[in-house]
Every structure is written in structure tokens, then in C-alpha cells.
C-alpha positions in Angstrom: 32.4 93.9 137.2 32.2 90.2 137.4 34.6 88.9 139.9 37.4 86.1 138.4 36.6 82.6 139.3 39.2 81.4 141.9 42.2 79.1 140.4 41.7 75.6 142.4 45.5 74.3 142.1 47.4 74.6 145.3 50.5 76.5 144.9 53.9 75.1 146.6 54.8 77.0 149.7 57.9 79.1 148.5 61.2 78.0 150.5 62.1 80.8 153.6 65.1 81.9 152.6 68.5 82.1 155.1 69.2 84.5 157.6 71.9 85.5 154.7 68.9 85.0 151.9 70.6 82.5 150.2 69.0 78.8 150.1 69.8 75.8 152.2 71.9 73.2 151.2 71.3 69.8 149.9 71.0 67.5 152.5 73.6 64.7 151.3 73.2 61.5 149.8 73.0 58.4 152.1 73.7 55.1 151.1 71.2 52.3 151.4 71.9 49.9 154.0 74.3 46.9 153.0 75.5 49.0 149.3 78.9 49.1 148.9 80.1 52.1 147.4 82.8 51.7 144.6 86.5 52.8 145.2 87.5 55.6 142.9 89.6 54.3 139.9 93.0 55.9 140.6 93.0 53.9 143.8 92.4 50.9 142.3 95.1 51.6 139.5 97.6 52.5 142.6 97.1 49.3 144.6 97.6 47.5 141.1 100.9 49.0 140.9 101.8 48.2 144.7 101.3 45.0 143.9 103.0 44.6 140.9 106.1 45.7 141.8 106.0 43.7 145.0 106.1 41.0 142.1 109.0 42.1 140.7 111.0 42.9 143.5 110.2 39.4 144.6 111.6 37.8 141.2 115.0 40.2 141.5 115.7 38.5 144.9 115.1 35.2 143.2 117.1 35.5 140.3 119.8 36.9 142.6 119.8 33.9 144.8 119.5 31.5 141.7 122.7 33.4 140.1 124.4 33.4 143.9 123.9 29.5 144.0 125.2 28.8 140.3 128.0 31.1 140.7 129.0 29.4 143.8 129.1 25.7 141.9 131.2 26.8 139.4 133.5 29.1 141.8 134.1 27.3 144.6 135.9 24.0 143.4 138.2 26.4 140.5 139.0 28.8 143.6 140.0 25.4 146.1 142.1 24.5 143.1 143.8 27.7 143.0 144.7 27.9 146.2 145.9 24.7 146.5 148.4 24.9 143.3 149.9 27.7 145.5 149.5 26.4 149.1 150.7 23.2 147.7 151.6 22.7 144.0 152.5 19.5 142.3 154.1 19.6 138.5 156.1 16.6 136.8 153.9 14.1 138.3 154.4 11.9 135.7 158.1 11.4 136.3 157.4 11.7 140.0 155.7 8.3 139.9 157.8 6.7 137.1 161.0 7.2 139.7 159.0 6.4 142.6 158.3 3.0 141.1 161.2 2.0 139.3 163.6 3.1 143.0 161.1 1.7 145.2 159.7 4.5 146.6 156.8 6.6 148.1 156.1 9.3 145.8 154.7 11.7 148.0 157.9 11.1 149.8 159.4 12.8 146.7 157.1 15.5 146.1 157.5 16.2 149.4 161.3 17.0 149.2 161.0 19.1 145.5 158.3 21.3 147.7 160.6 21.4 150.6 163.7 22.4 148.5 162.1 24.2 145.5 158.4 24.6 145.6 158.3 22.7 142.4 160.0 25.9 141.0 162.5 25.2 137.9 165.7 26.8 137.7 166.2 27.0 141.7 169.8 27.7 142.6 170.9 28.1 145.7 173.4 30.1 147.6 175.7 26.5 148.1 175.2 26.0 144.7 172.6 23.5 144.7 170.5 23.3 141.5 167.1 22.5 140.5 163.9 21.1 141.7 165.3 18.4 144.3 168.6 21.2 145.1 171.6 18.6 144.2 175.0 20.1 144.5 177.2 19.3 141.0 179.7 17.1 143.6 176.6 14.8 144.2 175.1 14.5 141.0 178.7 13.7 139.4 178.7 11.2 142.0 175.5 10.4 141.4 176.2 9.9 137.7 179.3 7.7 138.0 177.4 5.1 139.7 173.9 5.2 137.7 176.3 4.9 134.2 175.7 8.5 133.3 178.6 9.4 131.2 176.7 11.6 128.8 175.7 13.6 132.1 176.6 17.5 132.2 176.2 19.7 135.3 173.2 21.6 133.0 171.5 18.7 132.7 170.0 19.4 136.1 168.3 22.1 134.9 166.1 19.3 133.1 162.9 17.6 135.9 163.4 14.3 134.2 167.1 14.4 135.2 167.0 16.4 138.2 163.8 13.9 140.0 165.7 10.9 138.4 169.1 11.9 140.3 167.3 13.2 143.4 165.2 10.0 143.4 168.6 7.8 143.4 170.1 9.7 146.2 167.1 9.3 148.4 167.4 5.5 147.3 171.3 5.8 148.1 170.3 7.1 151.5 167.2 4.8 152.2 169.3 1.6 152.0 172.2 3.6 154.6 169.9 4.3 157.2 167.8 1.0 157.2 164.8 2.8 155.8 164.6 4.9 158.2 162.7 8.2 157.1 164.4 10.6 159.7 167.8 9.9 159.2 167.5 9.8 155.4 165.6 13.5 155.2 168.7 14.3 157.1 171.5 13.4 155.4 169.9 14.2 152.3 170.0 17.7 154.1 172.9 17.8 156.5 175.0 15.6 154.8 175.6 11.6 155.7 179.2 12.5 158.0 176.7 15.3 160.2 173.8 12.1 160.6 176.6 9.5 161.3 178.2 11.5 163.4 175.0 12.3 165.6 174.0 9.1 165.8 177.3 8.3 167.2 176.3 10.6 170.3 173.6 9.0 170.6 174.5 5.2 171.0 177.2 6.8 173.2 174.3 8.2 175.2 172.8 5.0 175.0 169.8 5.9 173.6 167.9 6.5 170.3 168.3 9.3 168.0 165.5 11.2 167.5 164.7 14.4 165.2 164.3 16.2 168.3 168.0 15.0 168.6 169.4 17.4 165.5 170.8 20.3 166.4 170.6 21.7 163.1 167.7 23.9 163.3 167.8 24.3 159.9 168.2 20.8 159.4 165.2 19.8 162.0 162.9 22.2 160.5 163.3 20.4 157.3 162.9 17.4 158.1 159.6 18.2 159.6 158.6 20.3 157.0 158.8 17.3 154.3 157.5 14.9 156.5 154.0 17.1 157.1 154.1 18.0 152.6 154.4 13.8 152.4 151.2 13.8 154.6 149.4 16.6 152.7 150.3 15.4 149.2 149.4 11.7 150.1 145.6 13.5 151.5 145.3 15.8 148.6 147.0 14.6 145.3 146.9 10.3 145.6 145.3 10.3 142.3 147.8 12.2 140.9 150.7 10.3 142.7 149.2 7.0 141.6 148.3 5.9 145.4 144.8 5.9 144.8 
């Protein structure tokens, strides 16, 4: 038999198989030198997100400071008003500075006594029987209204601001030409009374020296007088527009 001519291709050397006779792994991939590889998408979408809502969180805080500052304008002044019609209200300032300037007086001076004996609150009666914003007894004001011409006047007329700060404006008047302008002294008798003031003064000359409101031994009455003469200050700092000393 003739022999078969030999086949001249090399054959691949087969692959020795494991110790377990399963093949070797793939050796893995290496990157070239100086190739980036590319992030995987759902980390670039995530960082996106981060980023974003940094964004967001960063417009919230400004629109909350924006809104804080704006509020703030528009609160601040209204609130300072508030308080101040409370602390230290001010209402018939109109006829407060007609009386003021037709009696010769400082108006602050006025509002000053209505906050003292009322609190610029109508209808005010008091356990003497004093009536109204500026607190006149009915034995005043009739006294008050024979002098000024007021025969039309009635004891419920008090109850009216433009006749109660016209009649409480003349007494102070009254009292302002009595005791030489002197503000102490006409705070109180307006008060005390004039006989109490007259009187006290009396002890004092015979002391030989000055009366002073430390003098009054009212405490009610020294209290008072202190008390309008610190609302004359505030009204004067606070409402001269409104009083016409501005």
C-alpha cells in the first residue's frame, strides 16, 4: 500500500488544560498608557443631579433672604408706628394745636396732660368726678365757662375733645399767668388744686428757700408732675410734625 503523503501545515499546540480541566482565564484588558477610560453613565447622571440641586437649594436661600429683607421694609416702620400709638398715642391733634396757638401755648405741653390724665381715651371719668380727656371737674369747667362767655355750656359737653382741650387749655392758661409761667407750679395746681400749691409755696418762702417739685408732698401729685413733663419731652421728640413744631 502506498503510504499517504505527509500534511505540511503545522497544527496549533492544544492548550494544557487545569489541574481541574477547565481552561485558564482571560488575562484582563489593560489600558494603553495615557487613555482615559470613560465614567459609566449613571455616574455621570448622579453627579448632574448633585449639582443641580445644590442650584436650587442655593436659589431657596436667596429668595428667602430677598423675602426676609422686603418683609422687613415694609414691617418694621408699620410695627414702630404701632407701638408708638400705644406707648404714646396722640388723637385730636388738630384742636391740640388750634388751642395751643390761640392760648399761647406749647402743645406738647397739652398733649402731655390729656396722656397724663386720660391716655387720649374719650369718655374718662374719674372716681372725683372728673370728665374727659384733660379730667376737668363740672365746678371748674362751670367756672371755666362763666369767664370764657359760655352760656350755652352743659356739664355733657365735656364729653366733646373740642370742648374738653378748649376748657382744659384755658385752665392751664388760667394757671400759667398765676404762677409766672412757671411749669411746675402750674402742673400742680392743675393737679392738687391752686390753695395746696399756694399754700406750699408759703412753706417755702417761710423756709427761705425755693420751692421745688421735690418739695410736694403729694406723691400723687409729684409723680404727676413728672410724668407730663417727661410725655411733653417725648411728644415734642416724636410727634413735632404733628404738633406743628416742626
Amino acid at each position: 500500500m502506498s503510504a499517504r503523503p505527509a500534511n505540511n501545515r503545522t497544527r496549533r499546540p492544544a492548550v494544557a488544560p487545569s489541574a481541574t480541566g477547565a481552561r485558564a482565564p482571560r488575562a484582563p484588558r489593560v489600558a494603553a498608557a495615557g487613555q482615559k477610560r470613560k465614567p459609566s453613565a449613571p455616574g455621570v447622571k448622579g453627579a448632574t443631579q448633585v449639582r443641580a440641586a445644590r442650584r436650587r437649594r442655593r436659589r431657596l436661600v436667596l429668595c428667602a433672604v430677598l423675602l426676609g429683607a422686603l418683609g422687613a421694609a415694609v414691617i418694621l416702620p408699620n410695627l414702630h408706628h404701632a407701638v408708638r400709638e400705644i406707648t404714646l398715642p396722640l388723637k385730636h391733634e388738630d384742636i391740640i394745636r388750634q388751642q395751643a396757638r390761640e392760648k399761647d401755648l406749647d402743645p406738647a405741653l397739652i398733649a402731655g396732660v390729656i396722656y397724663a390724665e386720660s391716655h387720649f381715651r374719650d369718655g374718662q371719668v374719674s372716681s372725683a368726678g372728673a370728665l374727659g380727656l384733660m379730667q376737668l371737674t363740672p365746678e371748674t369747667a362751670k367756672d371755666i365757662a362763666r369767664r370764657s362767655g359760655g352760656s350755652a355750656f352743659g356739664i355733657k359737653d365735656l364729653g366733646t375733645p373740642q370742648v374738653n382741650i378748649s376748657y382744659g387749655a384755658y385752665y392751664l392758661r388760667y394757671l400759667k399767668g398765676r404762677f409766672g409761667g412757671n411749669t411746675a407750679l402750674m402742673l400742680a395746681a392743675y393737679n392738687a388744686g391752686e390753695g395746696n400749691v399756694d399754700r406750699w409755696i408759703g412753706e417755702a418762702a417761710r423756709a427761705e428757700r425755693d420751692f421745688k417739685v421735690g418739695d410736694i408732698p403729694f406723691p400723687e401729685t409729684r409723680h404727676y408732675v413728672e410724668k407730663v413733663v417727661a410725655a411733653r419731652r417725648d411728644y415734642r421728640a416724636n410727634y413735632a410734625r404733628e404738633l406743628g413744631l416742626g
